[in-house]
N, C-alpha and C positions, 0 to 999 in steps of 0.2 A: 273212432279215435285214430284209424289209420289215417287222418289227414291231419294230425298236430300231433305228429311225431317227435316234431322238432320244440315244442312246449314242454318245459322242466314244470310238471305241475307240482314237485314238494317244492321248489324256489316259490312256485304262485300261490302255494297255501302257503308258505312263510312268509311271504312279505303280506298276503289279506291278515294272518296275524297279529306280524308285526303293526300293522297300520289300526287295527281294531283295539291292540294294546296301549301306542299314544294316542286314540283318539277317548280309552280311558283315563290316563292321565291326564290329558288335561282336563276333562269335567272333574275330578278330582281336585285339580290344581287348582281349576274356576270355583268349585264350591268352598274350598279352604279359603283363599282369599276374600270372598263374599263373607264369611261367619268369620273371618278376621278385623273386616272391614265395618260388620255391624256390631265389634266391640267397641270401637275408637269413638270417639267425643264428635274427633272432627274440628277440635278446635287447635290440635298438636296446629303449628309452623315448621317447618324445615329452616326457613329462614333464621327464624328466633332461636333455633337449638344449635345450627350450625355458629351464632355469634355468643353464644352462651360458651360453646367450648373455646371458640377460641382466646375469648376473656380468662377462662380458665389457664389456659397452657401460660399466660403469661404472667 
């Protein structure tokens, strides 16, 4: 270890951390979306809802 002296190894176990924490978030993030995804129909439009309100406001 005398030749990596110069290595902050709690900086290098905090960023392997950090980096092992968002690569749990997003399987997280990816499975919520997925079991979000397979409640929808699928037949929603974005199109149709965004002229639906704006018929509304006026």
């Amino acid at each position: 270890m005398e030749r990596l002296k110069h290595v902050n190894r709690s900086n290098v176990i905090r960023k392997a951390m950090l980096k092992g924490i968002d690569r749990v978030r997003a399987m997280r993030a990816s499975e919520d979306m997925k079991r979000l995804r397979a409640k929808t129909t699928g037949r929603w439009s974005g199109v149709e809802e965004v002229r639906r309100w704006r018929e509304l406001r006026r």
